[in-house]
Every structure is written in C-alpha cells, then in structure tokens.
RODO-2510 file (C-alpha; in nm, 4 decimals, decimal comma):
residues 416
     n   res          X          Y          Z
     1     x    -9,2102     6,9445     5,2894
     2     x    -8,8771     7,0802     5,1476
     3     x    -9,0287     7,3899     4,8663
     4     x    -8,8416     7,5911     4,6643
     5     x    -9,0271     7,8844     4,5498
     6     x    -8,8577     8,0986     4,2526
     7     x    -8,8914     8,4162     4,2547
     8     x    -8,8530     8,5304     3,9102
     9     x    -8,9095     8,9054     3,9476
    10     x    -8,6558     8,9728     3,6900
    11     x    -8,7287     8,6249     3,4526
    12     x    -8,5494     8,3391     3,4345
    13     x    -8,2545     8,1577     3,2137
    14     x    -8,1347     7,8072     3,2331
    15     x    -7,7795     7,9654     3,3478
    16     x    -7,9680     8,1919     3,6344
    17     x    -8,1567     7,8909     3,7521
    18     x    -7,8074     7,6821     3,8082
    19     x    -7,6342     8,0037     3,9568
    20     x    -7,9044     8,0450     4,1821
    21     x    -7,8701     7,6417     4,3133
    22     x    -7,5495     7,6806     4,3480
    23     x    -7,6077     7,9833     4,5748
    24     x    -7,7666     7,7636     4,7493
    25     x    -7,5546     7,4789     4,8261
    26     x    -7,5289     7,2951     4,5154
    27     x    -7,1572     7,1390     4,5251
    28     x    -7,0097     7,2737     4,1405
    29     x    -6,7722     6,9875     4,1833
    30     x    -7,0485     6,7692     4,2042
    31     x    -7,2510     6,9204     3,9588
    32     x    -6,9784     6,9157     3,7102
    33     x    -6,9773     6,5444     3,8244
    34     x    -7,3168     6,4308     3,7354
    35     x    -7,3186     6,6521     3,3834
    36     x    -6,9550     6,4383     3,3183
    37     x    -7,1772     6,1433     3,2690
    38     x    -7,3525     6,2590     2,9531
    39     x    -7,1466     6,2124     2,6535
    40     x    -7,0503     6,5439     2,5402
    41     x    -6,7433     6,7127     2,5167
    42     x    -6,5759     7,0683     2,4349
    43     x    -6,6374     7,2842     2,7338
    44     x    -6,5852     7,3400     3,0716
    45     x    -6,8038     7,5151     3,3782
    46     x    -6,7009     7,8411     3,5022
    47     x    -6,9058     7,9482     3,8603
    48     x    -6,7712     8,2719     3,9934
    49     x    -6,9669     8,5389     4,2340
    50     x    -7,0742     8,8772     4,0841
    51     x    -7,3202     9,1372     4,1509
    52     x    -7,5571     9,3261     3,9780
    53     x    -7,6940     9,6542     4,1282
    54     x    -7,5059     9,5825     4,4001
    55     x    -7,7035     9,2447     4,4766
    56     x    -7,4141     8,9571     4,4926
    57     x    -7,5028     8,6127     4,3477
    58     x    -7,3498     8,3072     4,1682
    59     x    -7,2829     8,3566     3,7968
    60     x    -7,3032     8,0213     3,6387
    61     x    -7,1044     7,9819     3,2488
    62     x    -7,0454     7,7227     3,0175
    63     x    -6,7324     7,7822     2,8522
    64     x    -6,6700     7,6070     2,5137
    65     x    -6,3429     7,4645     2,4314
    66     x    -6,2877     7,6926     2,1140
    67     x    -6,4354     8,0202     2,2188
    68     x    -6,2109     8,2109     2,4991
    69     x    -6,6136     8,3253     2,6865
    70     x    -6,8944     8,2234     2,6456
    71     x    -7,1885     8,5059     2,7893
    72     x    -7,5064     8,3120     2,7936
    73     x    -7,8617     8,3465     2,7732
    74     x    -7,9632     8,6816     2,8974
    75     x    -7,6974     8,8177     2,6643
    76     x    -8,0385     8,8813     2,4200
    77     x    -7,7905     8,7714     2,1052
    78     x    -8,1310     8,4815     2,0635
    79     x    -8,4287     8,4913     1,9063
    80     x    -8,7133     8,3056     1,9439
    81     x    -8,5762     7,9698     2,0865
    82     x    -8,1834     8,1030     2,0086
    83     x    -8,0578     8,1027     2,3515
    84     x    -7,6868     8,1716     2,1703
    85     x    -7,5691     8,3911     1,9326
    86     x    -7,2844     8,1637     1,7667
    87     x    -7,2403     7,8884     1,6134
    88     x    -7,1290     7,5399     1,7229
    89     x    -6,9477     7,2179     1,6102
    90     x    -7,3378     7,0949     1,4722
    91     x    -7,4098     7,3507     1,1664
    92     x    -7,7085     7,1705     1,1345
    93     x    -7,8200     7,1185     1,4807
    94     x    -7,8747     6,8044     1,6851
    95     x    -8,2716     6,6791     1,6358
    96     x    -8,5098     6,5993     1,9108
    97     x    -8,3854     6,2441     1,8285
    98     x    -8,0521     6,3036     1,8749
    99     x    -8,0975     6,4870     2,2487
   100     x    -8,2876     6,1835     2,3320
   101     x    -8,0284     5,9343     2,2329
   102     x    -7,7730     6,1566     2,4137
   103     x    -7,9439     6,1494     2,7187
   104     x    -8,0786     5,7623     2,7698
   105     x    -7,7637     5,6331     2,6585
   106     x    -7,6021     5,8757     2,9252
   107     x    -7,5246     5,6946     3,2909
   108     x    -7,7285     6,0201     3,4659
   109     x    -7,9601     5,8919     3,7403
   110     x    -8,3151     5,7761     3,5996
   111     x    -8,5274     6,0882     3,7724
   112     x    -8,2513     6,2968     3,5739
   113     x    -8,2859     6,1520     3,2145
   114     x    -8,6767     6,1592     3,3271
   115     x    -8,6877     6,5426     3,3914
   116     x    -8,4588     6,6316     3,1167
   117     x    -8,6219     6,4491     2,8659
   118     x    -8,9447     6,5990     2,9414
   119     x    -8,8038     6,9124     2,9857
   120     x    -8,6403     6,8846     2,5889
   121     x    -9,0003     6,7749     2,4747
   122     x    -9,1676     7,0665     2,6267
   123     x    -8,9072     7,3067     2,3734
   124     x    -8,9755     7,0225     2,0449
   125     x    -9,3631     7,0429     2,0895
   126     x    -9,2874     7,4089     2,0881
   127     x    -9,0621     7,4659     1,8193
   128     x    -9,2371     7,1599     1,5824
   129     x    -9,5596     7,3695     1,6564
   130     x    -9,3654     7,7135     1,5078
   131     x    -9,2145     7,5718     1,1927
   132     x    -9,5001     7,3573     1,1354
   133     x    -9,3409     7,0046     1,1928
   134     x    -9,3418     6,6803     1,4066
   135     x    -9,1530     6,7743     1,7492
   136     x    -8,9210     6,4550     1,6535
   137     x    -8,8208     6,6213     1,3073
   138     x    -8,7515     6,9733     1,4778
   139     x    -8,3868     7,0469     1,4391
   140     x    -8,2498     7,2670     1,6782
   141     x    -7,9234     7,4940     1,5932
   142     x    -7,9621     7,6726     1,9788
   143     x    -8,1212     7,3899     2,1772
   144     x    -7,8855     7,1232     2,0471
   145     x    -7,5564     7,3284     2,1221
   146     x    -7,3525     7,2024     2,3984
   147     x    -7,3760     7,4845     2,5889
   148     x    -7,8251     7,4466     2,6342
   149     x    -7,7911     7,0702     2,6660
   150     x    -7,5436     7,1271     3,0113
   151     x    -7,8336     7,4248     3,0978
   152     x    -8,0445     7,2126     3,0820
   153     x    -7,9498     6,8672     3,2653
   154     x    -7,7447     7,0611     3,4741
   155     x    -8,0869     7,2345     3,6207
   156     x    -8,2044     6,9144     3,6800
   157     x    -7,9206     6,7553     3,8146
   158     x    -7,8567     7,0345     4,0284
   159     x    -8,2738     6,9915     4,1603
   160     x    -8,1807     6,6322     4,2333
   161     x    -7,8638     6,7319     4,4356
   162     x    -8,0438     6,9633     4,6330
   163     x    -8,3097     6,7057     4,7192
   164     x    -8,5840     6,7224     4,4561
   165     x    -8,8193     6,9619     4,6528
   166     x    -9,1273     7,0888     4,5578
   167     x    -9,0969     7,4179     4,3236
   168     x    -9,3256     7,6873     4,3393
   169     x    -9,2710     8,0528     4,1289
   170     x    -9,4024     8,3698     4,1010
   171     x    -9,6207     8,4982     3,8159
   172     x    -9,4873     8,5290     3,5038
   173     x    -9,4279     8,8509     3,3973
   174     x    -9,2376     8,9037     3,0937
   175     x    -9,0983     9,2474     2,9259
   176     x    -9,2018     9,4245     2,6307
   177     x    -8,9804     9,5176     2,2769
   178     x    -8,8065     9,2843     2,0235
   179     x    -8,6037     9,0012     2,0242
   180     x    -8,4024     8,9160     1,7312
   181     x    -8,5368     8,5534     1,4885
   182     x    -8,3533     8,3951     1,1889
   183     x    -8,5901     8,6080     0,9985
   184     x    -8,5961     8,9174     1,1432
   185     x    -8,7629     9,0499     1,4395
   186     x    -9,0388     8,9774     1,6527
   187     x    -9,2094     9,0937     1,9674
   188     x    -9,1967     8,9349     2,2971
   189     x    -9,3018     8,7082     2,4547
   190     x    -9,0366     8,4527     2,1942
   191     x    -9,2285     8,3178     2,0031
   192     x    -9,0828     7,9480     2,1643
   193     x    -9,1332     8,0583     2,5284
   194     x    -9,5039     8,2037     2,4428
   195     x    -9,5767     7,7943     2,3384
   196     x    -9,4423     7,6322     2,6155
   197     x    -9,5702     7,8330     2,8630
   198     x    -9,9491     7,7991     2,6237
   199     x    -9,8999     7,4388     2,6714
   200     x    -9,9120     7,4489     3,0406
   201     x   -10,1185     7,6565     3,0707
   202     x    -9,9266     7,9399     3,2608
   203     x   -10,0408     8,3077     3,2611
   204     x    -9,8389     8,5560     3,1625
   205     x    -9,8259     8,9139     3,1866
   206     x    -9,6592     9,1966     3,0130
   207     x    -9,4796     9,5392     3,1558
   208     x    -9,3958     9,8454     2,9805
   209     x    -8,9954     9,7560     3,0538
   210     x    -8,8301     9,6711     2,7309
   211     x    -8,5785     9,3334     2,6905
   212     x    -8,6471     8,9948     2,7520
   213     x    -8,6520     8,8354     3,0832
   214     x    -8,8207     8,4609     3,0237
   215     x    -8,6206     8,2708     2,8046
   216     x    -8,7283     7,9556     2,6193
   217     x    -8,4893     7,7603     2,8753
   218     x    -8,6070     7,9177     3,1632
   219     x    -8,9785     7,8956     3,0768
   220     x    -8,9315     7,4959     2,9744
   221     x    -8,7944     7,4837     3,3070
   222     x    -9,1039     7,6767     3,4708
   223     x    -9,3333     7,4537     3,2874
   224     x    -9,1957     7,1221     3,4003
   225     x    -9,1519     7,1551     3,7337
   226     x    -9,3180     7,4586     3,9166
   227     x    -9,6365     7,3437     4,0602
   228     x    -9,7986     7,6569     4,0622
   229     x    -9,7648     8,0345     3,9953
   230     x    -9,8441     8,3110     4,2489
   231     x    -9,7257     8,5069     4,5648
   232     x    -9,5550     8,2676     4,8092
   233     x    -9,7657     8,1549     5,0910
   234     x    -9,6734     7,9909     5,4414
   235     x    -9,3080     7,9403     5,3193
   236     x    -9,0529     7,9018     5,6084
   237     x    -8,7117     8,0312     5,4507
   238     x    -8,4245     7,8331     5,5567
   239     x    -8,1873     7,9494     5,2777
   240     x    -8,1269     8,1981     4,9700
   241     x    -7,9551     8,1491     4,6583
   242     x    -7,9232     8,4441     4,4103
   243     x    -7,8618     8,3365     4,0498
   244     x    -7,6804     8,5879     3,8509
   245     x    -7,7799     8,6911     3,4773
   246     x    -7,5754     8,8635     3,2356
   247     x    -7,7552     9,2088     3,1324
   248     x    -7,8353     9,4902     3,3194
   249     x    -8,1793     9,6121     3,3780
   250     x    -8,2810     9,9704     3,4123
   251     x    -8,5022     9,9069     3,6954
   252     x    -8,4140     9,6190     3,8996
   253     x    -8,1087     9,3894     3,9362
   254     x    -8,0987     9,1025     3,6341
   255     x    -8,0652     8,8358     3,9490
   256     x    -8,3239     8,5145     3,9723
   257     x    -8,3738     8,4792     4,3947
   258     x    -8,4572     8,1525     4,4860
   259     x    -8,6000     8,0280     4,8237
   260     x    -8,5335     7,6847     4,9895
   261     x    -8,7231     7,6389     5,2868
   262     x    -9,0371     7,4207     5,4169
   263     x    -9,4294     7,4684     5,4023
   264     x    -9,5363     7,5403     5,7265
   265     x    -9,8786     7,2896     5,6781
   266     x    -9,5929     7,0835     5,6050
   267     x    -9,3604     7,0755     5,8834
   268     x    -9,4896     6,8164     6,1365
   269     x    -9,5605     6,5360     5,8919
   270     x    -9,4516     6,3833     5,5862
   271     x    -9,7370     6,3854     5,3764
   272     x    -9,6841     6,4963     5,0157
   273     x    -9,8823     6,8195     4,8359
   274     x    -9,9373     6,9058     4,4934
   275     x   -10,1669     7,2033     4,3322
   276     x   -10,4593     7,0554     4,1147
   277     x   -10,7219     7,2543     3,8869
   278     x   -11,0915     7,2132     3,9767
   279     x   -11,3338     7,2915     3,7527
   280     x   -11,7106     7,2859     3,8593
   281     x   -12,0580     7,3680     3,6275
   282     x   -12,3973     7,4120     3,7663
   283     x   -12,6576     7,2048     3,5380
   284     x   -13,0212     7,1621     3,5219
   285     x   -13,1170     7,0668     3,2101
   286     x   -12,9296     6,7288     3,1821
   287     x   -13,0113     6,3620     3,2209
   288     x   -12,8699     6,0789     3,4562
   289     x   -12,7571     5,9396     3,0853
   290     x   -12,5252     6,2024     3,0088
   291     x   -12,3888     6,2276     3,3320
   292     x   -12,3239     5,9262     3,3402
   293     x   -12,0998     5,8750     3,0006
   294     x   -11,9253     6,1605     3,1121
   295     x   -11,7834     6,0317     3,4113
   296     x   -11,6925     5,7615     3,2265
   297     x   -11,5508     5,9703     2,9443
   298     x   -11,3841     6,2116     3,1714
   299     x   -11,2002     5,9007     3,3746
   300     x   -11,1046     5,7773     3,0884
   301     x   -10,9290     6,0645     2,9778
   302     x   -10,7380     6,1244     3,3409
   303     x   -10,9454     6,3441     3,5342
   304     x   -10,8047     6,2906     3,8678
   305     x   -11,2464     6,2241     3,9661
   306     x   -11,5089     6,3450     3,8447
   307     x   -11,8478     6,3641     4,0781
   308     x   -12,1749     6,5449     4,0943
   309     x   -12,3814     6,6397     4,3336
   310     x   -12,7671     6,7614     4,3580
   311     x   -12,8073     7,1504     4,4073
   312     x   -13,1690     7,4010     4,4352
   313     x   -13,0638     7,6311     4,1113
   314     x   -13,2044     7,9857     4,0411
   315     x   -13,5795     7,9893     3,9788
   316     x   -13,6224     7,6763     4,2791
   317     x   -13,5170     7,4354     3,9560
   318     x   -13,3355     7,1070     4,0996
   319     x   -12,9785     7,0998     3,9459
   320     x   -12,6556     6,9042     3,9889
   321     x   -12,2903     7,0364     4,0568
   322     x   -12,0554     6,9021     3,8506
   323     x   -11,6910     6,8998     3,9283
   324     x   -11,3679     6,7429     3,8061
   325     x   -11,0358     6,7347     3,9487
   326     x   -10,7863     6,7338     3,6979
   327     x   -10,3863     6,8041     3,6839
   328     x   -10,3434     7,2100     3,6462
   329     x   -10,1858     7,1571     3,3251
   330     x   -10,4868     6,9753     3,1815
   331     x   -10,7278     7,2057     3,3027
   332     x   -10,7915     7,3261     2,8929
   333     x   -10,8731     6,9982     2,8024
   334     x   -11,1168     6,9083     3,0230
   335     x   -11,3064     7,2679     3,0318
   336     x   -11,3146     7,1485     2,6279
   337     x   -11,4607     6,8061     2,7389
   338     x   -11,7263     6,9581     2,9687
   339     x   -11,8380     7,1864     2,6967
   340     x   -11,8916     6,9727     2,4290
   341     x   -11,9817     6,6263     2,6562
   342     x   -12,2938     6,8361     2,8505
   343     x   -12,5327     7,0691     2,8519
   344     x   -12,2653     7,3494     2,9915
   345     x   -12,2770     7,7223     2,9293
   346     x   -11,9646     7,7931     3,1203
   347     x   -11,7583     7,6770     3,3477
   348     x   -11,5633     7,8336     3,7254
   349     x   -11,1951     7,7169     3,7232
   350     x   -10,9834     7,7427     4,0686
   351     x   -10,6240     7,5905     4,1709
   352     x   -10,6519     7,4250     4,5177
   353     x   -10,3218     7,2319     4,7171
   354     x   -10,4194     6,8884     4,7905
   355     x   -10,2269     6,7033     5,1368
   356     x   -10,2104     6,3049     5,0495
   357     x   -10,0693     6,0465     5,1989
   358     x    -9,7758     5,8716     5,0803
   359     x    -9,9546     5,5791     4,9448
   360     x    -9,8291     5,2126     4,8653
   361     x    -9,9624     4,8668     4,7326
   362     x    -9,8493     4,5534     4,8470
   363     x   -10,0021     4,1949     4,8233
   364     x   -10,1252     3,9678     5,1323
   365     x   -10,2125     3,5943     5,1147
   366     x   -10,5941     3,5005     5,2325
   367     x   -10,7585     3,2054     5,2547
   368     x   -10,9418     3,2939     4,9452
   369     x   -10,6422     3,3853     4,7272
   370     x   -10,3668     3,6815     4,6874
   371     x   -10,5806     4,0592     4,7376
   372     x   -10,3881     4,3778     4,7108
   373     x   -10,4242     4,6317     4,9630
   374     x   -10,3494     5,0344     4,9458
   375     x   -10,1762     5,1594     5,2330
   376     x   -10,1645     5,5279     5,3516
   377     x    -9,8401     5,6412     5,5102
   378     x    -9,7879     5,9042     5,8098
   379     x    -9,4356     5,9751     5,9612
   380     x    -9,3367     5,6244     5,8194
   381     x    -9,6568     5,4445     5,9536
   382     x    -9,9386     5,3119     5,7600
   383     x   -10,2277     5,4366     5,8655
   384     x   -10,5115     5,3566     5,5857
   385     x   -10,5320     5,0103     5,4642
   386     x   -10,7868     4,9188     5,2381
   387     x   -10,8514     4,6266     5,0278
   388     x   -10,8422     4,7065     4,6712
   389     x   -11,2252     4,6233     4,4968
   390     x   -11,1048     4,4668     4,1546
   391     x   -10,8880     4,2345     4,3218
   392     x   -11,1698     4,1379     4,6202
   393     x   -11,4611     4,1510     4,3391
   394     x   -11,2638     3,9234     4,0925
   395     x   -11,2142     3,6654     4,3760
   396     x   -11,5469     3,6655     4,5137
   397     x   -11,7284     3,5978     4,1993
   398     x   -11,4545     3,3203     4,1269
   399     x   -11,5470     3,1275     4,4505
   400     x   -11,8662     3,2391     4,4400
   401     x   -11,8351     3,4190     4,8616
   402     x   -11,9578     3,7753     4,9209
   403     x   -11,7387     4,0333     4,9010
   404     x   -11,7390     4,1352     5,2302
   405     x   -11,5540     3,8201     5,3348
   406     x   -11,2914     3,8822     5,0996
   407     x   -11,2611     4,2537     5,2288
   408     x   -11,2584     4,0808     5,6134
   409     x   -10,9984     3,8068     5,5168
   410     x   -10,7635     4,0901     5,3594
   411     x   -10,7935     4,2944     5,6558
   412     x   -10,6845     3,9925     5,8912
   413     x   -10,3793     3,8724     5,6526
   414     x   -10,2452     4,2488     5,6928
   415     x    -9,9895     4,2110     5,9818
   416     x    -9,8445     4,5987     5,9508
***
C-alpha cells in the first residue's frame, strides 16, 4: 500500500507540508489548479527551492495581492492559533460558517471538501473550546485569512494529487519558550495546537530547544490524517520530498522530510491497513448481566467489537477478558465507558495495524427474495462471500423456511 510517513523531526506547518508534496512530485500547476476552484481571490502561489543548513527543499508561499511577501507560518509572528502576523481584507474574520460555505459551494473534488472540512472542524472545536464558545460561533482572524484557507485545501488537494496514501508520522515533539497571543504571552505547546492534538488523542513531548515547531495548521493536519505516531517500520522508500520552513533552528535544519514509498506487508496484495486502539480489562467480579449491556452499550457507541473471553485470574478465581476494538482516536471514550459500565479497576491500552479486505455489498435474487451478500476482495477477486444475517433472518421468518436455506439459496444466486 502506497504510505507516506512524515517525519516531523523539526514540526510541521501547513506551508512545510505543501513544500514537502511538491518535493515530491506534486505538479504546482496543478495544484494551483485545483485551489482555483474555491472562490477566493487576492493572491497568488510562489514555489521556489531553498535550503536550510545546507539541506535543499521546496519552499511553498502564498503571496497576497496587496502585500509585496508574504513569510508564513514558521515566521513565529502567531500566537496561539495566529498562523499570521497581519491583517487581511476580513477585520473581523471569516466564522466556521463561513469556511464551510466557502468550501461546499466550491467545485473541489468531494474527498477534498471532505478532508478540508474536517480538517477546519478539528481547529473550531479547538478554538470554540479556548474562548469558551460553540465551534460554529468561533470567529477566526488567522484561520479565516486567505492565506490558511489555500494551506489548508491545498494540503489536501495536494494528498489527493499524489494518490491519497496512507500517512504515518513521527512522535510529536514540540519545543519549549513563548509564543506570542492577542493577550500576551503564553507557553508552548499553542494553546490551539495543545487541543487538537488532546482531541485525538496524540502524545506529545517537550525538548529543552526554545521556538515553536507544531503549528495549529500543521497539528490539524497531523490529527486528521496520520494514522499513527511512532518510528517508521517496514517502509520501502521510493521517493523524498523536503518541505522547507521559514526560521532557522539552532540545532537542526527547519525542513519537514517526507517519505513516499510502500509497506512491505503491503506489497504483494491490495488489501487495505489501518492502526486501531485495543483496550482489554481482566474481571472477576462481574455478572453475565453486565457484560452483556455493555456489549450492547459499547456497539452502540462504535466500538469497532467488543468480546470477552473466560480467563484462570490470580488466586485460581475464574475471570473473563474483556476487550474492545475501537478507532485510536476514540480510545478516551471508551476507557471512560469501561470504567464506569463494569466492575474495572484499570485498563491496558495498545495500538495494533489491522490487514482487511477491501470489502463490498451487492444484492442477488433467490428464490426466496432479494439477500445481500458481503464480499471480500484480493488483487481484484472476491474471495469471502457471505450472506448478510438481517437480510437472511428477516426472510426466513417471513416465509416461515430455516435460515440455512436462505444462507444456501444466496450462496447459489452468487455467480462471481
């Protein structure tokens, strides 16, 4: 599978990310292309090479149509959420409301709006959470500026132009010192890129190098797509793109490296990965009642599953294992939901890759009445079919058959 893995030694900005997929092949023709379909105007791009520490890359601008340059995030003019230091032809600011109108009325491709949109909602919940208001009432003087709405569907169009692959990063590791707020000053992490990267659930670490590396862009952009956070592991690296920043770090370059390549468990079939949280409990003073309602409760809620299973305890006592699977960026919630919902003390929480096939559902005609079957797809074949149960159930208490004849009669009206 096609993975990108950032590695984000020295942070990351919304203008670093694009540099560094243009680096790696991203046409800036066609980039400027796809952002000419949002309705915005006053600026140009400006892409140029430039180094720092001697370590070349692609320095990615957005130059506004009044200002003669614009230097962008990493120029550390921004507080917490103020990716610029100027202001812009909105005094007020555009609202989350406004961003959204911008970009569904745009002509951008559907996974675009998607991505970008979700990506904008990540910095509202952050900022409304701040100031103490709904994210659709949070007015933002930085975010809404023309310059951070290009950052920002740029990145994503410039992810869909490379192929949409799956994005891995490092750890987070952000500096120490003061950035600069409306109000005066405040140590980092922003306060806006501390909350979206809370809301995911991302660590974060600190070193004793002063300046900020992880802007609020950047870290929006971490928390929406990168699947996980950690060393890079049985990457094959086909190409490198170095995205440019504008300061200059004492100790390392102010470059954002990013690696296109494919996951070796990957690279003989086409089945698709993701990283998912599991969190398991050993219990053995609970009741087949309880366990039961939570399964329930936890499905419900959109564990991914949720199973037990019997265990011998400490002290010989019979116990179960309890364990959901849950998206990594849920696993708060449902550590909550275990908690108060059983008998729990504590919990063990571990990230884990999961290799599924690409699954489909399509309709076949029985005897007995339309069933829908789930396929499971391999290097474009399906492999798995199997008769969906509400569909078989629903028919064979209708016509009053068992529902192994249903099952059989779905099987035979699959023709592959």
């Amino acid at each position: 599978m096609k993975t990108l893995y950032l590695d984000i030694f020295s942070g990351i900005s919304g203008d670093m990310f694009i540099g560094a997929m243009i680096d790696l092949g991203v046409d800036p023709r066609q980039l400027e292309a796809e952002l000419a379909k949002l309705p915005v105007q006053g600026y140009h791009l400006h892409t140029r090479r430039a180094q720092r520490c001697q370590i070349e890359g692609v320095k990615f601008d957005v130059h506004l149509a009044r200002e003669h340059s614009h230097e962008h995030e990493h120029s550390h003019k921004h507080g917490h959420g103020q990716e610029h230091g100027h202001e812009h032809e909105h005094p007020e600011g555009r609202n989350h409301a406004d961003i959204k109108a911008l970009i569904t009325s745009s002509t951008l491709s559907p996974w675009v709006k998607e991505k970008a949109l979700a990506v904008f909602q990540r910095v509202a919940v952050a900022e409304g959470k701040i100031h103490g208001r709904p994210a659709d009432q949070v007015h933002f003087h930085e975010i809404g500026a023309v310059d951070s709405i290009v950052d920002i569907v740029g990145a994503c169009a410039a992810l869909e132009l490379l192929g949409r692959p799956r994005v891995l990063s490092a750890a987070v590791v952000e500096g120490s010192g003061w950035v600069r707020c409306a109000h005066g000053r405040f140590p980092l992490p922003a306060p806006a890129t501390l909350e979206i990267l809370a809301a995911r659930q991302v660590p974060v670490s600190q070193d004793d190098e002063p300046g900020e590396r992880v802007t609020p862009t950047g870290a929006a952009l971490l928390a929406e797509f990168a699947e996980s956070f950690g060393p890079m592991r049985n990457l094959v690296p086909e190409r490198v793109g170095i995205g440019v920043g504008t300061r200059e770090h004492p100790t390392r370059p102010n470059v954002l490296r990013a690696i296109l390549g494919q996951d070796s468990g990957a690279l003989v079939h086409d089945w698709e990965t993701d990283s998912i949280a599991v969190l398991e409990t050993n219990l053995d003073d609970t009741t087949p009642e309880i366990l039961g309602h939570f399964i329930e409760t936890a499905l419900t809620a959109g564990a991914l599953d949720v199973f037990h299973a019997p265990i011998l305890m400490k002290k010989n006592r019979p116990g179960v294992l309890l364990t959901i699977l849950c998206p990594a960026d849920q696993a708060a919630k449902f550590s909550e939901l275990i908690f108060r919902q059983t008998t729990a003390f504590g919990l063990r929480r571990s990230s884990v890759d999961r290799w599924k096939l690409r699954r489909e559902f399509r309709e076949v005609t029985t005897p007995h009445g339309v069933v829908t079957l789930k396929l499971g797809f391999l290097d474009g074949r399906a492999i798995q079919v199997a008769p969906e149960f509400e569909t078989c159930k629903k028919i064979a208490m209708a016509r009053n058959l068992p529902l192994t004849e249903i099952y059989r009669a779905a099987l035979a009206a699959w023709t592959g």
